[in-house]
C-alpha angles and dihedrals in degrees: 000000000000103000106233111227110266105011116101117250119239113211121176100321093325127092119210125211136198136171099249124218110253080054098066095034095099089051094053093041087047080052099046091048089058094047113043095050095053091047087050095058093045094049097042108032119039101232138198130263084255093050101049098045083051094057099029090062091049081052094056097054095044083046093049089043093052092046086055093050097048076048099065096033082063100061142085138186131210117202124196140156096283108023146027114218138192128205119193144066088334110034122194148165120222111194112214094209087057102041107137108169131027119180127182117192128180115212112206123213095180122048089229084062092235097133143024142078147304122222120201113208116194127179127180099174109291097004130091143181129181120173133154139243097265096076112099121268088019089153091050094053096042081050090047091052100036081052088053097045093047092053088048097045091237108169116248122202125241094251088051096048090038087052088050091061099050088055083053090253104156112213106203086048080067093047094241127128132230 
């Protein structure tokens, strides 16, 4: 079975989620409009100390934020019944039976909030994972954890389960209190 961009892939019990895409273009496109400019300019004016501290610093953080996005795009999670696991520059391995922290943050990029991001943040002792909501099956992992933490009575903060609500998560069909 051919995977479809953006929708996440089940095998054998187990889904599996990347970041498509159409969903990183425009974070490639935002660090490619840093850095081209600033390599223009260094390759076509002689510039100053000063100059070229100034744009060289604007380089770093394109660059580093270039590199970050080449980075998620690069990983993928499997998600299964008894673990979450992430595959990519920084592999790792989040047990559910010893999740011990779940945080869901919305990042607004219009002060009306009508449009912006989520964030998931998981933690099983040592282990963490943070992705975003433009992996594929976002919805399907936040509903997985919220169902764990639930199960584990694992407080929640008001923002998370606030942020619950608004994906149509219901928190008393997962047995948790407000």
């Amino acid at each position: 079975m051919m995977p479809v961009e953006g929708v996440a892939e089940e095998v054998a019990g187990a889904s599996r989620h990347v970041y498509p895409a159409t969903a990183m273009v425009g974070d490639y496109l935002r660090a490619a409009a840093g850095l081209v400019p600033t390599g223009v300019v260094f390759a076509t004016e002689p510039v100053s100390t000063v100059a070229a501290a100034v744009l060289g610093s604007f380089a770093a953080v394109f660059g580093i934020f270039g590199l970050r996005t080449v980075l998620r795009h690069g990983t993928s999670l499997e998600m299964t019944d008894t673990e979450l696991r992430a595959s990519g520059a920084w592999p790792c391995r989040l047990s559910w039976a010893e999740l011990d922290r779940m945080k869901l943050t919305y990042y607004s990029t219009r002060r009306d909030r009508r449009s912006g991001w989520m964030q998931l943040e998981l933690a099983a002792g040592g282990s963490k994972v943070r992705l975003d909501s433009r992996i594929a099956g976002f919805d399907q992992l936040v509903r997985r954890a919220a169902e764990v933490a639930a199960a584990r009575g694992i407080a929640l903060n008001d923002a998370t389960l606030d942020n619950l609500q608004a994906l149509g998560i219901r928190l008393s069909d997962l047995g948790a209190q407000r």
